[in-house]
C-alpha positions, 0 to 999 in steps of 0.5 A: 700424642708425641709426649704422651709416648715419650713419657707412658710408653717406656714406662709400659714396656719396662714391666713387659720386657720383664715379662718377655725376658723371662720366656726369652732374653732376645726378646727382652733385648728386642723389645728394649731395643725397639723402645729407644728406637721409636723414642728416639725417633719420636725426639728427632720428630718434636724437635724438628716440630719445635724448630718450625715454631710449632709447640706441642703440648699434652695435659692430664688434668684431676691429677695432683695440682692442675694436672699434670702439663708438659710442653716442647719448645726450645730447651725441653725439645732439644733435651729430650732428644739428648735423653733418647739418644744418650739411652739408645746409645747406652743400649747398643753398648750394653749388648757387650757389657752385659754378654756374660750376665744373666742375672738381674738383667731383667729388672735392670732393663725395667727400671732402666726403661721406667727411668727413662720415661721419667727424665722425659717426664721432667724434661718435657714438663709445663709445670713444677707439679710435673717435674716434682712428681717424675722427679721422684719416680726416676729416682726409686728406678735409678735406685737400682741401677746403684746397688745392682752389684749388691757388694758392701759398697753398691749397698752403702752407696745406693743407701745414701743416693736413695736417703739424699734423693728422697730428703731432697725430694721432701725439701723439694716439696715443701719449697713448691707449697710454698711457692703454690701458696704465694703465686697461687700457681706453679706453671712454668709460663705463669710464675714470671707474672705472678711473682711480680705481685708476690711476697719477696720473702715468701718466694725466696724462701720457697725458691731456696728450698726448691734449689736445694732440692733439685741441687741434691739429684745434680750433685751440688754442694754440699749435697754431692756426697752420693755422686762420688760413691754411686758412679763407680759401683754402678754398671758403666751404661747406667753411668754414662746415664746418671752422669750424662742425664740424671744430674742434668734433671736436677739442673733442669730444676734450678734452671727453671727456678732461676730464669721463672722464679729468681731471676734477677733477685740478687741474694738468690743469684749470689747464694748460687753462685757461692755453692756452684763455685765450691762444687766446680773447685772441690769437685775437680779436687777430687778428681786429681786425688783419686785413683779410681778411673769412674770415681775420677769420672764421677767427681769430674761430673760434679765439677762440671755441673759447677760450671753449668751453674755458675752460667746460671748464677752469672745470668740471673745476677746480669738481671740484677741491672736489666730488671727482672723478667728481660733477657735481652742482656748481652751478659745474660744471653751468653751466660744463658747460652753457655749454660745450656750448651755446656749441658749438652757438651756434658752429656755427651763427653760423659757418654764417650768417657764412661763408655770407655771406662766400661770397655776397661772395667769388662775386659780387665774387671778392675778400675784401680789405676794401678791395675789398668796403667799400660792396659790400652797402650795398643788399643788404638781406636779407645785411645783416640776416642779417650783422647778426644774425650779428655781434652773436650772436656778440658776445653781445647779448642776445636773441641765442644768444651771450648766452645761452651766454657768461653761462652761461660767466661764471656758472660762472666766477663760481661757481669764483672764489666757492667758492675764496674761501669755502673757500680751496681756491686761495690767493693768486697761482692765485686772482687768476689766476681774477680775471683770468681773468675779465677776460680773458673779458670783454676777448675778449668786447669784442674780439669785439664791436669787430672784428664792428663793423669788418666790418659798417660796412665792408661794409655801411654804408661808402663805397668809396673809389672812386666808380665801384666804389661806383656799380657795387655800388649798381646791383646790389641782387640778389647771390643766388638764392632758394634761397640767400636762403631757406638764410641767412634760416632760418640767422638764425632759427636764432639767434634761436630759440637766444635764448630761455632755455626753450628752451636750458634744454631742449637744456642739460639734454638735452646734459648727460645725457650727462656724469653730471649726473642732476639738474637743469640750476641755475637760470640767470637770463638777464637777471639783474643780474650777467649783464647787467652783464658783457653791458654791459661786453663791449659797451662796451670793443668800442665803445671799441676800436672807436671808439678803436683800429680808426678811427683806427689801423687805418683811417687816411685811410678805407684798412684797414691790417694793422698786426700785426708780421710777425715775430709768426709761431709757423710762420716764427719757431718751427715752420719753424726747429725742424723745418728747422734746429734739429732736423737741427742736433741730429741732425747733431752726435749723428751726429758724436759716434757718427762717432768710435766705429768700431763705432757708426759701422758700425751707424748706416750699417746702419740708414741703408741699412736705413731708406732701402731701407724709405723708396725701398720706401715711395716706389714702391710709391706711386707705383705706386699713383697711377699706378693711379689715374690709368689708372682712376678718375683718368682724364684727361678733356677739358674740355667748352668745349675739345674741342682741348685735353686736360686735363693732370689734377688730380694733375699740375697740382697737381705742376706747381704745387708745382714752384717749392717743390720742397723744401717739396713733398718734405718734405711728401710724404715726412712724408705717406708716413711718417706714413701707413706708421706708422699703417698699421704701428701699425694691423696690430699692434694688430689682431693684438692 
């Protein structure tokens, strides 16, 4: 019953905190607050199960495929406790953030509570069935949390979050009937066997699309487009989540495609590995380019989720050699290790870093480097926790990035030695490994070069004015107690995570979950070859820093985004193919059946059939939203204008999209499409 009510019951407090906060926002507060609570206490109680040995599991069976199944062992157990911590956290800190707002909170924290009982839906999954449906509902409730501001850039945004999560979503779906079709089953402690008997070709292909589906919510290239934009017009608490714990539910899905599907299959392991390099490098290119402080934290996220899945790629290509089903390779296990390790130091710098953002964004209400450069010169607590933060993330050791990225270099290490031994991979695929490293190593620096950017120009520069440079020294106090107490523990956290006996414990404990019964191999933290490859990250990011940053990036003490506007995936490929090149297509195949009388009469017949189910679809929402307008969405007036009534969350969001009517209707239309067929497919599978 413990999963049962980390899954339901944030998912049933949500619309009733909606409801008390609309009586009284303390008690909306409380009752958020006693949620995360209990579900954290909850978390602290399964792991501690899952430690022990004991499996807790929970199904709800004649719904979907098999019901739907969830088990706590190893990895799920030890997520689901990052999960609730990371919401309890976010919560306490969102107390300040949010004083000053009234507006929207109610449905932010329905959502925000909904969205959790999601990720512990994906989290504590059995089954692929399970993860693939809260894998939807999480991403219609964090659709909010990205155009909560409804500016042009939220809405824009959140456009594109919602239309890469819901064609991914369909991808998903697809790659899992495959996949249903050719093991005859989609549970996660099943497939190993049943792909052993399946056909190869049949379940890489599922396995592709399934990739691809969970790579668009972990902000995998070339799916990545949504991450960048969504970050820095989201509220910082819901940031620190999406980076922290949204984009590891993706992963989460690769994860269990690699390990119970693909492992060892070396096409699978080579295309992975391919996109995880392109996403760690660009997205840490990215980074050193903007001059946005979240956008730099956001494109950072992406780069990072390059590393977890090249620890991944590495695992499942060490099986190449071992056989497929077996992870007992030292290469394997410590790739796997990090990997799982490495998601874990992830969740928690991003949790401290977008905090600290946060405090920036609602004392000052801008992001731009140039604006906040000297703001937190005096700022002694915020600068000691950036600082820890920074360089976390950049793998210096004594710190918990270190930890996991050798882990991730090692295991690299080890594929590249037993390669060469056994000649497994000749010639051009084994100097790609070589440079696979380099690449790692390079990203690493480049990590380390744009951390040093936001910190110098935050907390140690000048601000080009003198007046808004004297404004900032006057005010030493930028946050109240609870929110200092919150971002002090999250940098103790770090440091905790920097000790190599205690990751050696939660590695093992995570591990588990995968099949590797033996020991976690011997990992020597502060070994020479680790060391060595620490040094050389930190010292090709002080080189670009010094070299590349200062003096192009930064001339005449102004920071400068010098990236090429035309280097766009979403205006340069997506816009165009969806807009233009596809209705292109279809438009000259209608004028090919144009010509043929009988096809011509058979077209306009589904056309009129199509748009009969389209206008049914169109009305039937509308009805809908009307209501929820005369029920749960009731136009209230605000409190500090008692004159004036308030025009309602939904009109103004309409009202502001007015200026993109086009855009507005072709997203609308897509939500209703893909919602009619997840509906459809849903009933049929039901009645299967």
């Amino acid at each position: 019953m413990r999963i049962a009510f980390l899954v339901f019951f944030p998912l049933l407090c949500g619309p009733a905190a909606y409801r008390l906060g609309r009586r009284d926002e303390r008690w909306r507060e409380w009752t958020v607050l006693v949620c995360t609570a209990l579900c954290t206490a909850m978390s602290v109680s399964l792991t501690v199960s899952a430690a022990r040995g004991d499996v807790a599991t929970f199904g709800l069976f004649h719904v979907l495929v098999g019901g739907l199944g969830f088990a706590a062992t190893g990895f799920r157990a030890l997520y689901s406790l990052v999960t609730s911590v990371m919401w309890l956290w976010t919560t306490l800190f969102s107390r300040e953030y949010f004083a000053h707002e009234r507006e929207g909170l109610n449905a932010y924290w329905m959502f925000t509570l909904m969205t959790l009982g999601a990720t512990q839906g994906v989290m504590l999954s059995a089954d692929f069935m399970t993860t693939f449906a809260f894998f939807e509902i999480l991403s219609l409730t964090s659709f909010t949390w990205v155009v909560r501001e409804q500016t042009p850039e939220a809405i824009h945004a959140g456009y594109t979050y919602l239309f890469v999560a819901l064609f991914g979503g369909l991808v998903l779906l697809m790659g899992l009937f495959l996949l249903h079709d050719a093991c005859g089953t989609l549970s996660f402690a099943a497939l190993p066997e049943a792909v052993r008997y399946a056909d190869r070709t049949r379940v890489f292909t599922a396995a592709v699309c399934i990739l691809f589906g969970f790579g668009a919510k972990a902000g995998m290239f070339p799916l990545h487009v949504w991450l960048p934009m969504a970050h820095p017009v989201a509220p910082s608490p819901a940031s620190a989540l999406l980076s922290g714990v949204l984009t590891k539910v993706g992963v989460y899905g690769v994860l269990m495609t690699a390990l119970e599907v693909m492992y060892g299959n070396r096409a699978f392991g080579l295309l992975l590995l391919t996109l995880s390099l392109v996403t760690m490098f660009l997205g840490a290119l990215l980074a050193l380019f903007s001059v946005n402080l979240k956008r730099t934290l956001a494109c950072s996220s992406m780069s990072q989720i390059g590393f977890v899945l090249t620890g991944l790629a590495s695992a499942t290509l060490c099986g190449v050699q071992t056989g497929a089903g077996t992870l007992s390779d030292t290469g394997a296990a410590l790739s796997l290790s990090g990997t799982v390790l490495h998601m874990l130091n992830h969740s928690a710098l991003k949790l401290l870093l977008f905090m600290a953002a946060g405090v920036v964004l609602m004392n000052l209400h801008t992001l731009t480097l140039d604006d906040i450069r000297g703001w937190g010169r005096n700022k002694t607590v915020l600068k000691v926790a950036f600082a820890v933060g920074g360089l976390g993330l950049s793998g210096v050791p004594l710190l918990n990035g270190y930890l996991s990225k050798s882990m991730l270099h090692e295991g690299l290490l080890c594929l590249i030695e037993s390669s060469e031994e056994t000649g497994f991979f000749a010639g051009l695929t084994l100097r790609c490994f070589h440079a696979a490293e380099w690449v790692f190593l390079f990203s690493g620096g480049l990590t380390f070069a744009y951390m040093l950017k936001l910190f110098f120009c935050v907390f140690v520069e000048r601000n080009a004015d003198p007046v808004k440079q004297a404004l900032y020294d006057k005010a030493p106090d930028c946050m109240d107690t609870l929110s200092a107490v919150v971002i002090t523990l999250s940098a103790l956290s770090l440091l905790t995570l920097g000790q190599p006996w205690i990751v050696t414990h939660i590695a093992q404990f995570a591990v588990q979950s995968f099949g590797v019964t033996e020991s976690v191999p011997p990992f020597v933290a502060f070994g020479r070859e680790n060391l060595k490859g620490g040094l050389i990250s930190l010292s090709i990011g002080a080189a670009v820093y010094l070299l590349f940053v200062r003096p192009l990036l930064r001339p005449r003490g102004t920071y400068v985004n010098r990236w090429p506007s035309g280097l766009n995936l979403e205006t340069r490929l997506y816009a165009p193919l969806f807009a233009k090149w596809l209705p292109a297509l279809f438009g000259g195949v209608a004028r090919l059946f144009a010509e043929n009388i009988v096809l011509r009469r058979v077209c306009r017949g589904l056309y009129f059939g199509a748009s009969v189910l389209a206008r049914a679809m169109c009305d039937s929402t509308d009805a809908f939203i009307v209501l929820l307008q005369r029920t749960v969405f009731r136009e209230v007036k605000l409190r500090d204008e008692q004159e004036a009534v308030h025009i309602g969350r939904l009109r103004a969001f309409r009202r502001a999209t007015s200026t993109a009517l086009d855009a507005f209707n072709f997203s609308f239309a897509l939500l209703m499409v893909c919602l009619g067929i997840i509906l459809i497919l849903g009933c049929l599978l039901i009645l299967l």
